[in-house]
N, C-alpha and C positions, 0 to 999 in steps of 0.2 A: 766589766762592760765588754759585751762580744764583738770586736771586729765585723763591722759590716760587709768589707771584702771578703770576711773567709768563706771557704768556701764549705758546704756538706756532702759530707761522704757517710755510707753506711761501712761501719767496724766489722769485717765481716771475718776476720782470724788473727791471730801474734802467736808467734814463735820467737825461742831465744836462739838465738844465733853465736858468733864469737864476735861480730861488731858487735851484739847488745839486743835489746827488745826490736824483735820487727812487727810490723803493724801492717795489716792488708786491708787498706780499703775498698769500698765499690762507689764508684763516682757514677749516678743514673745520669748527669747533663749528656755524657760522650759516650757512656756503656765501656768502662775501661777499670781495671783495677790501678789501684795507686799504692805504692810501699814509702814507710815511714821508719825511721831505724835512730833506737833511741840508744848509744853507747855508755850512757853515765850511768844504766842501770845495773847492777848485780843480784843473783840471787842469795837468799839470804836464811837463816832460819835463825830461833832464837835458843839461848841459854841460859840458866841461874848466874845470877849476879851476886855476887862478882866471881870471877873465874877463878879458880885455883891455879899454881905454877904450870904445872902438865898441860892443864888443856890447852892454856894460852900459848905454851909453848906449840902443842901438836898446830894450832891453830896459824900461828906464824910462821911457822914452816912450809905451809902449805898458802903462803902469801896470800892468808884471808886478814878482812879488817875489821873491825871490833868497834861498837861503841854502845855507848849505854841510853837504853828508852825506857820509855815508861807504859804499859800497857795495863788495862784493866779486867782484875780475873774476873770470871766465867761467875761461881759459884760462890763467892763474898762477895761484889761489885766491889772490892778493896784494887787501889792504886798496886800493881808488881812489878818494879824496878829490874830489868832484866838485859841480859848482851843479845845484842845482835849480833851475830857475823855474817858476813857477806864474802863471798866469795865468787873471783869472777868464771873460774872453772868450773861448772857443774859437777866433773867428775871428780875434781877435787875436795867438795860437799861430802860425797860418799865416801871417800878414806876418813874424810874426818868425823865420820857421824861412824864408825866402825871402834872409834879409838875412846869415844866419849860416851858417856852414861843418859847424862838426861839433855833432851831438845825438845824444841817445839816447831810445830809447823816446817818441820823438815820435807814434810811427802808434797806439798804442794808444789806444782809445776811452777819454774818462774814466770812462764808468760799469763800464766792465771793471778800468781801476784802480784804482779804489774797493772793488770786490771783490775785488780781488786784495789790497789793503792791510789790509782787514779781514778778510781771510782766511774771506770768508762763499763760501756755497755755492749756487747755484742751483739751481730742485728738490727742496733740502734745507731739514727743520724748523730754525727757530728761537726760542729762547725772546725774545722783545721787552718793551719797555716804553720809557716815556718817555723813558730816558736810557741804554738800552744796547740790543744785539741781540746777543744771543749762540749761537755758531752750536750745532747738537746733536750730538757728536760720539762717545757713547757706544754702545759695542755692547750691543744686547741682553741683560739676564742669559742667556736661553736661550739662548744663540747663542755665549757668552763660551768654554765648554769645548771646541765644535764648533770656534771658530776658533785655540785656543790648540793644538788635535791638530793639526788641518793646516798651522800657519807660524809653532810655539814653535819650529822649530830653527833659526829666522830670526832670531830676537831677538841674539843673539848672532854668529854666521855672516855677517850684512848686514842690520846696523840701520838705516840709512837705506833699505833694501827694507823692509824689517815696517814702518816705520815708517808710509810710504806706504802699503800694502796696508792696514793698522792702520786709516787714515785711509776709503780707499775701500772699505774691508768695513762700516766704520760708517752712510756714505752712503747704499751701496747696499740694506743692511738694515732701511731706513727705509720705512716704507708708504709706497702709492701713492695718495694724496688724491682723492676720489669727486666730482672737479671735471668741470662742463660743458668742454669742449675751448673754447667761445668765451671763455667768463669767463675763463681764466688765457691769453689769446692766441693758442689756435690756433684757425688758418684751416679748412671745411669737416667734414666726420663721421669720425671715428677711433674704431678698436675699445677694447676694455680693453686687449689686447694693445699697440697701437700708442702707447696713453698712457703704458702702463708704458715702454717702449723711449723714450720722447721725455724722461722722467723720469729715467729710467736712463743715459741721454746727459748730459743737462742733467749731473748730478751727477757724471760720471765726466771731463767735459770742462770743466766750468766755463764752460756757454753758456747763456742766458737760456731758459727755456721756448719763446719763440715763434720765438727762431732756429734751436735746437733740433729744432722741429717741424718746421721746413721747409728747412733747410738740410744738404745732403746733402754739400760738401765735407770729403772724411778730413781732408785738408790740415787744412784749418782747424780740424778738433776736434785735431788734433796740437799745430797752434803753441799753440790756447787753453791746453794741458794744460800744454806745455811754460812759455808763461811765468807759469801761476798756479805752476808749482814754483818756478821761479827767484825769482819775487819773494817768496816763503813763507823762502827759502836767503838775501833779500839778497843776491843775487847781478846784478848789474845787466845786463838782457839784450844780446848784442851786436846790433850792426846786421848784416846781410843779406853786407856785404861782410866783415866780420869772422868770421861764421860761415865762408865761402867761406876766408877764411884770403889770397884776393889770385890765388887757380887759376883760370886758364884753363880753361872745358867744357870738356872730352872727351869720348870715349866711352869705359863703365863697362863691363869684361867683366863676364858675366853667368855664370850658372849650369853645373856642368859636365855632360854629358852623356858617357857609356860606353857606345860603341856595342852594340845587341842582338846577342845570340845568335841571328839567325835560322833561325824553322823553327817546329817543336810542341813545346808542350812540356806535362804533366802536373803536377799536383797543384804549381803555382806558388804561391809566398807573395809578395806583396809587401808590406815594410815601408817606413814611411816617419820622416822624422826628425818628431816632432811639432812643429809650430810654427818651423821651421828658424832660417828670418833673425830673427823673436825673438829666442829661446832663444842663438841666439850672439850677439846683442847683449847680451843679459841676461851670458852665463856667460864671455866674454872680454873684461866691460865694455868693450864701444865706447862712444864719445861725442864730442861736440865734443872737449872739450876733453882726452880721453883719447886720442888718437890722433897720435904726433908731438909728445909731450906738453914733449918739450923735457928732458927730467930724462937724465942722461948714462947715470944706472943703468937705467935703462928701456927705455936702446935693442937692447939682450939681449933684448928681447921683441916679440921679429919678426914681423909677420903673413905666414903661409904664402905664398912666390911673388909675393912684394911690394918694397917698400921701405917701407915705412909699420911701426912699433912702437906698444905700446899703454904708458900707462901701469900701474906696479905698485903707484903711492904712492896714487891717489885713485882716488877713487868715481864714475862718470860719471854728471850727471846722465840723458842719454839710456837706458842701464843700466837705470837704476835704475827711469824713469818707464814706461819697454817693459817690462821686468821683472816691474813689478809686477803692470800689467794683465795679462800673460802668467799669472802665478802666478793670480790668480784666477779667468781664466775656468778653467786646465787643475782647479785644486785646488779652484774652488768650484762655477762657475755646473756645467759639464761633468756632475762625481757628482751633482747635484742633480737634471739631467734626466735622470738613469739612476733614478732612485731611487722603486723601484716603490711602498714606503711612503706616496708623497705623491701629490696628489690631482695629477687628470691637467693640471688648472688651475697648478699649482705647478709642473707638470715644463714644461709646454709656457712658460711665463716665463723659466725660467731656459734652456732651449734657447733663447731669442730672443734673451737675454742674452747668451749664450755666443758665439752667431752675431754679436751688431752689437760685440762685443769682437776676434771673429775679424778683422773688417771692419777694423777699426783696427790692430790687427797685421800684418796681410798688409801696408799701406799704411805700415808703419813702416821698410821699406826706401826702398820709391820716393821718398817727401818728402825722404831724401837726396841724390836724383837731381838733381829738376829741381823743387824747387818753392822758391821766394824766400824764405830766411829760414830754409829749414830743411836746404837742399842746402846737404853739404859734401862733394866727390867721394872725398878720402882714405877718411871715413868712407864712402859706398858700398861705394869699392871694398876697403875692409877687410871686411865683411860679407861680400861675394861671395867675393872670397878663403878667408875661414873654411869658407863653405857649400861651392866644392870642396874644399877639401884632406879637408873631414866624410867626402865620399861615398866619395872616395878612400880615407880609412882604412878605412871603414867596408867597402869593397869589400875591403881588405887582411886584413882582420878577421876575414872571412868566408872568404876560400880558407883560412886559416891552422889556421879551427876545421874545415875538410874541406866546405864547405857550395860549392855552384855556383850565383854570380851568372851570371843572364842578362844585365841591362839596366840600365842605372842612368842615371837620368833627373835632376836638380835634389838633389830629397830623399827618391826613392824610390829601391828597392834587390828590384831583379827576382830570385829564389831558387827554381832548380828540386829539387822533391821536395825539399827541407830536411827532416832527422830534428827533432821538435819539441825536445828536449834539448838539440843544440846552435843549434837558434833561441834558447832561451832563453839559452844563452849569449854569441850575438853580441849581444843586444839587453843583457847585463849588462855586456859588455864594451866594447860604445860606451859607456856610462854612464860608466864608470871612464877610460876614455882620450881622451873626448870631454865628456864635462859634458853630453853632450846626450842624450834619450832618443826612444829607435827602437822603435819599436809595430808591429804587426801590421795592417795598412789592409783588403788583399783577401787573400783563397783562392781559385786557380782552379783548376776538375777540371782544365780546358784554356786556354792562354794560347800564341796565335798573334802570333811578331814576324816582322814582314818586315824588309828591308833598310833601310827608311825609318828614321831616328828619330821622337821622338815621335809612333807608329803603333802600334798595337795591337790586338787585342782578344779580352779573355777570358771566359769563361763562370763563374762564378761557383760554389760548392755547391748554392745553393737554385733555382740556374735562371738566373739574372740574371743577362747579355747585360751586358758594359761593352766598348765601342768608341770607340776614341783616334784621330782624326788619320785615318781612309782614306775614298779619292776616292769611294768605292761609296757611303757613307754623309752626303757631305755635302748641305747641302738646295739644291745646285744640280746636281744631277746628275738625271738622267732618271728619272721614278716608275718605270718598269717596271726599273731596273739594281737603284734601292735596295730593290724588293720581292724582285728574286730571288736578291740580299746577304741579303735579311734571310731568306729559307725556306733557303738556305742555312747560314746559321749557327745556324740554329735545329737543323739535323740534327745540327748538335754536340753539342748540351746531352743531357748525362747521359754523353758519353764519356770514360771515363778511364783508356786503357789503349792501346797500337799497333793490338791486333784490332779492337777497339770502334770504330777512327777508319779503320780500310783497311774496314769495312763502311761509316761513315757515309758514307765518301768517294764510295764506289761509288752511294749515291742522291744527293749532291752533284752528280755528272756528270750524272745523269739531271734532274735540276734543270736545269742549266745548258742541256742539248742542246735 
């Protein structure tokens, strides 16, 4: 039960000090920051239990303290009995991680510990007082039925996704405190806009306001995210080498391409998978620990053109934590910046929202790849695998319902003169046989593919000129080639028909000569 006195402050930084955790908050009643200093805390990392003579020994030497937990691994969901040591010198951490073999969670800063222990929120209101902080984690009454229509059929379906979303719809729904950018730690002048987004980070990544503010590694808002979930699950993070699973780099096949139909072509559709490598993360649960997962029943469930199987029995956290962001930009920020009802102030936030969520999803493949800690190549290349075999059906799906693929690129799916009836039915029909949903991107009156891959360019309904990939257009080519690309493809625009384009053609020459 929360104290109705206490008071709310925004968490807006913690560093560890030689008293102990300091806590910086911003209190909006007075516009004042407030400091909180927690001394019982130590930093700490873990080890194999039980310890041998030596290390206990190095350990006590260097006046750290010892005791035995229980955390749960990563990649068995099996209970591992392990030491904690604590020690209250930081720098005395690093002699003793010099002397010893195997640890855990040694690189984590302890003020990022501490939040992660107490399960508080950066960016995020908290009610305080002298002997507790309790973080604010209620959704708005107004906001309670809006979010129960869009992810009640989660509650059930994948409770540990609601769960999550639950968590970061309460966060994100929290105002944005009418603080100077220096007083709560950022550096130079930021709009409203830019405060909202550095708040909207802070809270969605679990990264201090002023690292926030200026620190632009995806990476890093990934691993943050990832391991405030893991240590929320008791799940004890693995090391760098364990994630890796013991693989050699390779190189990761990448996305499928089906070569163009080249030529002209009319009244082109192109659809694209929304959010691809998400959405298959999310909807064929990948994850560490899901992929390879070891369980004999599981291995029936083959990733497309692989040898890699996903688990059937558990829930990945990777899934779960890509998922969720996914579910909210598509199902919250997204309709909210369509949503002509609200003031232009309200649309243009949640478009920025939408976009710095986008940022973070796009980049939820790659940190698979090549980045420390978060690369596992299995899992890359199960992702990319799913994303062909998608396009593949997807294109299969589509001659089947009568419709003609031109092009298919990654996650887009090139479609000449498609009847609208049976668009709507490929796009039902991935849903149903894919998990994943395929949206309408562009309309072209006219859509030009040469022999090149990735090369295009179409003309749009309303006028608008989109060009992919050709030599005419790049900004190292001669001003006078790209001005007379560009009056050339302007004689395009409005053409949508053979006759309409054997006229255009004929002053295209006259161009050209």
């Amino acid at each position: 039960m929360v104290d109705l006195k206490m008071d709310a402050y925004y968490l807006i930084d913690a560093e560890y000090t030689r008293e102990g955790i300091k806590l910086v908050f911003y209190d909006p009643t007075d516009d004042s920051i407030r400091e909180i200093v927690n001394g019982d805390y130590w930093p700490y990392f873990y080890m194999p239990h039980p310890l041998d003579r030596r290390d206990r020994k190095i350990i006590e030497a260097l006046s750290g303290v010892i005791e035995t937990v229980e955390k749960r691994e990563l990649f068995t969901g099996k209970i591992k009995i392990l030491t904690k040591v604590k020690v209250k010198d930081p720098s005395n951490i690093q002699i003793i991680l010099k002397k010893v073999k195997m640890t855990w969670e040694e690189d984590i800063p302890p003020s990022f510990s501490y939040i992660y222990d107490h399960d508080l929120s950066f960016g995020a209101l908290h009610y305080v007082s002298d002997k507790s902080i309790v973080p604010i984690n209620q959704i708005p009454t107004n906001l309670k039925p809006i979010f129960e229509e869009k992810f009640r059929e989660l509650r059930e379906r994948d409770p540990s996704k609601y769960s999550l979303i639950r968590r970061l719809f309460s966060l994100c729904s929290q105002p944005i405190p009418r603080a100077s950018p220096a007083k709560i730690g950022i550096a130079g002048n930021v709009d409203r806009e830019q405060l909202y987004l550095i708040f909207m980070l802070s809270r969605i990544t679990g990264l201090p306001i002023p690292i926030a503010g200026v620190n632009k590694k995806v990476s890093l808002w990934i691993r943050s995210m990832l391991y405030a979930y893991l240590r929320r699950e008791n799940i004890l993070i693995p090391r760098p080498q364990e994630i890796m699973r013991g693989e050699e780099t390779r190189r990761v096949r990448g996305g499928l391409i089906i070569p163009p139909e080249s030529g002209i072509h009319f009244n082109t559709v192109v659809v694209d998978f929304e959010s691809l490598y998400p959405s298959i993360i999310d909807a064929y649960n990948l994850s560490y620990e899901t992929i390879d997962c070891g369980h004999h029943e599981c291995i029936k469930n083959k990733v497309p053109d692989t040898n890699h199987y996903v688990c059937t029995k558990r829930r990945g956290v990777y899934s779960i934590l890509i998922g969720a962001l996914k579910d909210l930009r598509i199902k919250w920020f997204k309709p909210i910046s369509r949503d002509k009802s609200l003031s232009n102030i309200d649309r243009s936030l949640a478009e920025a929202a939408a976009k710095l969520l986008k940022l973070i999803l796009v980049a939820s493949y790659g940190v698979t790849v090549r980045i420390r800690g978060l690369a596992q190549l299995a899992l890359a290349e199960s992702i990319t695998a799913y994303g062909r075999y998608s396009l593949r059906k997807a294109w299969k799906i589509s001659t089947e319902l009568g419709l003609h693929p031109i092009y298919g690129d990654t996650d887009s799916l090139f479609l000449e003169n498609p009847p609208e009836d049976s668009l709507n039915k490929l796009i039902k029909k991935v849903k149903e046989n894919l998990r994943l949903d395929l949206v309408v991107d562009k309309r072209y009156s006219i859509c030009v593919l040469p022999r090149a891959m990735k090369a295009y360019f179409g003309i749009q309904l309303d006028g608008a000129v989109d060009i992919k990939g050709l030599t005419a257009i790049k900004s190292n080519s001669p001003l006078i080639i790209q001005k007379v690309f560009a009056r050339c493809v302007k004689e395009l625009t409005g053409v949508k028909n053979w006759t309409e384009f054997e006229l255009a053609k004929e002053r295209i020459r006259r161009i050209v000569r």
